[in-house]
N, C-alpha and C positions, 0 to 999 in steps of 0.2 A: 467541411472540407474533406477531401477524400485521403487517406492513408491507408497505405499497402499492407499495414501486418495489425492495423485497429480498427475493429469493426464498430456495428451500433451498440451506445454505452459502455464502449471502453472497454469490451470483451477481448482479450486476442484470441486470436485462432488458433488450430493447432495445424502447422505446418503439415506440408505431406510431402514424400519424397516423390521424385521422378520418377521411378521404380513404380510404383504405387498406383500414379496416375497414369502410367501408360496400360495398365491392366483396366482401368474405369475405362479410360477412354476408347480399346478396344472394345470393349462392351458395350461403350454408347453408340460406337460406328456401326454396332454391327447392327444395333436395336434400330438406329434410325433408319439405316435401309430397309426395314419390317414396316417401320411407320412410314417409309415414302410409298414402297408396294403395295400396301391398303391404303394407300390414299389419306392420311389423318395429319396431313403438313397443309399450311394453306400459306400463299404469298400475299395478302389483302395489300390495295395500292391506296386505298384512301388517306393515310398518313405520310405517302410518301412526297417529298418536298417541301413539306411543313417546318420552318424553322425555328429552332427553340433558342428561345435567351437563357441563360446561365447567371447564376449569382454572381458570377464573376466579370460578369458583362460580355465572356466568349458566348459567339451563337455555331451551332450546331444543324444542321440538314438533315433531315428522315432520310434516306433513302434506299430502305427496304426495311418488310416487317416479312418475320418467319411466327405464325400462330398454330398452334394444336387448333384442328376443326371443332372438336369437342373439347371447348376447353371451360374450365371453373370460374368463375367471376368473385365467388365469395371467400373470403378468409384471405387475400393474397399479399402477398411480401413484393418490395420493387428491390431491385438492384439495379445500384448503378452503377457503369466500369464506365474509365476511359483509360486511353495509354494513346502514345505518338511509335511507331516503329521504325526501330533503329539503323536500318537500314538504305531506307526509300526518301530520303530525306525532304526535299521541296520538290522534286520531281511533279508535274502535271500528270504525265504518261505513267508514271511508277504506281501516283494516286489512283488513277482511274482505273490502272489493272489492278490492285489490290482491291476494287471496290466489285470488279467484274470477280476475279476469285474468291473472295469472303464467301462468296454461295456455296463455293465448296463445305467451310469450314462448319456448316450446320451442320453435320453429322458429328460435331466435336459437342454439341449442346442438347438438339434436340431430345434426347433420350433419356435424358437425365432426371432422376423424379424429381418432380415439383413444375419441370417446363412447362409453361402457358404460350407466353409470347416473349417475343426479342426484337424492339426498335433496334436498328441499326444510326447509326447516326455518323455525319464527319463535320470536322471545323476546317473549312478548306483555307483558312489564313494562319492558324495555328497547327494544321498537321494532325492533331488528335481525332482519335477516332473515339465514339460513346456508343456503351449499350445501354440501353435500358430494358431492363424484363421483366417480364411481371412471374413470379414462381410462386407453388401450393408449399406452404412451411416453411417457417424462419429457420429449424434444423439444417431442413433440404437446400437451402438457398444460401446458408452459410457453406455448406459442404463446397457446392458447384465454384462458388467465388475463391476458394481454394485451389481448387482442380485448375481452374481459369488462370489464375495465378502463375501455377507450378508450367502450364501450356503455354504461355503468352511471354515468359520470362527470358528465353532467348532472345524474344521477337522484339520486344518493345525497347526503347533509349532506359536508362538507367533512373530510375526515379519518377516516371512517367505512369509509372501504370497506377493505378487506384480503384475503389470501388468503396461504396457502404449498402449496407442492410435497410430499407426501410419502412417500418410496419405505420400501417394505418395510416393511409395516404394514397387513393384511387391512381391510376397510372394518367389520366386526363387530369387529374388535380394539380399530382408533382408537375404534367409540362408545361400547366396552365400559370405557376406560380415557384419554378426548381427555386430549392433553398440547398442548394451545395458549394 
């Protein structure tokens, strides 16, 4: 089950301030405009619309993957977020522009070390929205899910957001069999 300040094996995190992350996040904004100009972002359609059941018996829609061209296949960590935001509530219209904008929002992720790939995903009866990513290091991928955190924290309803760490577990395995 996914909780906001416990990650994999009951480690907590160490919070970060706003402060803090608006310094990373310029940094990654600025690196991933580098990696769109050389071309090392790739939008792959093969997963999109592919829908995932959940342990919790909510299903989920692919509907966009962001991958590094050159990306690792070995050693890799998944995380998984979701959150509902607190604003857009049941809106059709509100959803569907949040899903056209979210493309914006890759330049808040891509840069970041350890990025591989990032499923996109929504549950259009529940309002949640999931990521799932695959990232190089459990250090680096604990970091990002912080940062993501401290980013998303205005956005999202109150109690809504979550995420966990989790090693050794292929990204085709977790959405062949989610155990969250």
């Amino acid at each position: 089950m996914y909780d906001e300040s416990v990650l994999d094996s009951g480690r907590v995190t160490t919070r970060k301030s706003r402060r803090s992350v608006l310094g990373v996040e310029i940094r990654c904004v600025l690196s991933t405009l580098a990696l769109l100009v050389r071309n090392q972002l790739a939008l792959p359609r093969d997963k999109v619309g592919r829908v995932v059941e959940f342990a919790d018996g909510s299903r989920s829609e692919i509907y966009r993957e962001t991958a590094m061209r050159r990306r690792r296949y070995d050693g890799l960590v998944l995380i998984a977020v979701r959150f509902r935001l607190r604003l857009i509530g049941s809106s059709r219209l509100a959803h569907w522009l949040f899903r056209i904008e979210s493309l914006l929002n890759t330049v808040l992720f891509a840069a970041h070390r350890g990025f591989q790939t990032k499923l996109w995903l929504t549950d259009r009866d529940t309002g949640y929205y999931r990521g799932i990513y695959e990232w190089e290091g459990h250090a680096a991928a604990v970091d990002y899910t912080e940062t993501l955190r401290v980013v998303l924290q205005p956005w999202v309803q109150e109690g809504s957001f979550g995420y966990q760490v989790i090693e050794g577990q292929s990204r085709e395995d977790y959405l062949d069999g989610v155990d969250m």
